[in-house]
N, C-alpha and C positions, 0 to 999 in steps of 0.2 A: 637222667640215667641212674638207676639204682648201684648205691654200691656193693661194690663185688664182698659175698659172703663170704667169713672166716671158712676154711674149710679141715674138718678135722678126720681121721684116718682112725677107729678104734682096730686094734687087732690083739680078740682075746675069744680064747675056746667056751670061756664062762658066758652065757649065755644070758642071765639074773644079769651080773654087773653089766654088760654088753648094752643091754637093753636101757639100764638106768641111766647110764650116763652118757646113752645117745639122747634120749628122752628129754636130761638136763643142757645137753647144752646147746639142742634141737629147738628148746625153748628161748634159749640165751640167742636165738639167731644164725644159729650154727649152720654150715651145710654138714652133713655127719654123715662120714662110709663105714661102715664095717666088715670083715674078716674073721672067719672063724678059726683061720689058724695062719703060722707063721708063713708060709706058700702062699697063701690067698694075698694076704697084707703084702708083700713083698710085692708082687703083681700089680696090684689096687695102687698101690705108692707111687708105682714108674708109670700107671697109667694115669692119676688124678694128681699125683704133683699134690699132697696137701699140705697145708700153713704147720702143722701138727699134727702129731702121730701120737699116741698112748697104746703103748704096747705089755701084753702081759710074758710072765719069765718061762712058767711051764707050760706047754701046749703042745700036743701032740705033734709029729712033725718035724718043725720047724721052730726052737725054743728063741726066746727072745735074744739071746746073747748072739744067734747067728744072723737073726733078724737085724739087727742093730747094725752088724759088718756085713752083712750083703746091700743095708742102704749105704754105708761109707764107701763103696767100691765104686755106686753107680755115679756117673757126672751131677745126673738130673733129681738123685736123691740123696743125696750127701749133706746136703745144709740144711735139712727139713730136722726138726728138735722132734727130740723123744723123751715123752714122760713115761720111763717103766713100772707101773705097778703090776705089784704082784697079789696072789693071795695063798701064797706059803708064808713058811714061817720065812723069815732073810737073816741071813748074819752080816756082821759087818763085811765079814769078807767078799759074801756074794754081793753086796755095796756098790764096795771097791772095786769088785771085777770089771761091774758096768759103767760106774765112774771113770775108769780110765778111756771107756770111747767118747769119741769128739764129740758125737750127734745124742748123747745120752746126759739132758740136761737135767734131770730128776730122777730119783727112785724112791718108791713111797710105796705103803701098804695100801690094800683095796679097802681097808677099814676107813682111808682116808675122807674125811667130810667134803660134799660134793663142792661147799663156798670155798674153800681152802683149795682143790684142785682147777677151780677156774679163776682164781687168784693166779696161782701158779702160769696155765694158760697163756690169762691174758700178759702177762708178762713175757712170755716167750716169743708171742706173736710179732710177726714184721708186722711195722704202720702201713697201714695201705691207703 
C-alpha cells in the first residue's frame, strides 16, 4: 500500500504565487488544493482535512486573520498549522497580531525562497 500523501491546502487570491508553489511542492510529492479566496479555503479545509494550510493576509472576502479563527472554532480544523504569507508590506505588528493565534505557526513574506518554505513545511508536518 502506498503511503498516504502529505496533503497541503493553498488559499491565496494571487494567482502567479498560487501556481508556483502548488507546482513546487506538487513536485515534492504533495497532494496540493487550492482556493482563491478566504470562503473557498475555509470550505476546502472542513472538507479535505489537510496536513497544512498557507494562507495569504489580503484577499478579497475573506482576509486571513478571519481565516485563521473560523479554522480555530471548527473541531475538525483547529489543529491543522497555518503558514501565513503574505505579499504586502507587514509590520511587526500585523506579525504579532497573527502570532497570537494557536493555529498560526509562521508568518513570512511571499518573497520567501521556495527551499526555506518547505523546510519550514516539513517541520510542521505530523509523521504519518
Amino acid at each position: 500500500m502506498e503511503p498516504k500523501k502529505n496533503q497541503m491546502l493553498i488559499i491565496d487570491d494571487n494567482v502567479e504565487f498560487r501556481t508556483m508553489v502548488c507546482d513546487y511542492f506538487t513536485d515534492l510529492g504533495f497532494a496540493v488544493d487550492i482556493a482563491e479566496n478566504g470562503r473557498e479555503g475555509l470550505a476546502k479545509a472542513k472538507l479535505i482535512r489537510p496536513d497544512i494550510i498557507l494562507c495569504d493576509v489580503m484577499m478579497p472576502d475573506i482576509g486571513g486573520i478571519e481565516v485563521i479563527r473560523n479554522l480555530q472554532v471548527e473541531d475538525e480544523t483547529r489543529s491543522i498549522p497555518v503558514l501565513v504569507i503574505t505579499g504586502s508590506f507587514f509590520d511587526k505588528n500585523m506579525s504579532e497580531l497573527f502570532r497570537q493565534e494557536a493555529n498560526c505557526r509562521e508568518f513570512m513574506s511571499k518573497t520567501v525562497e521556495l527551499s526555506y518554505l518547505e523546510k519550514k513545511v516539513l517541520a510542521l508536518l505530523p509523521n504519518k
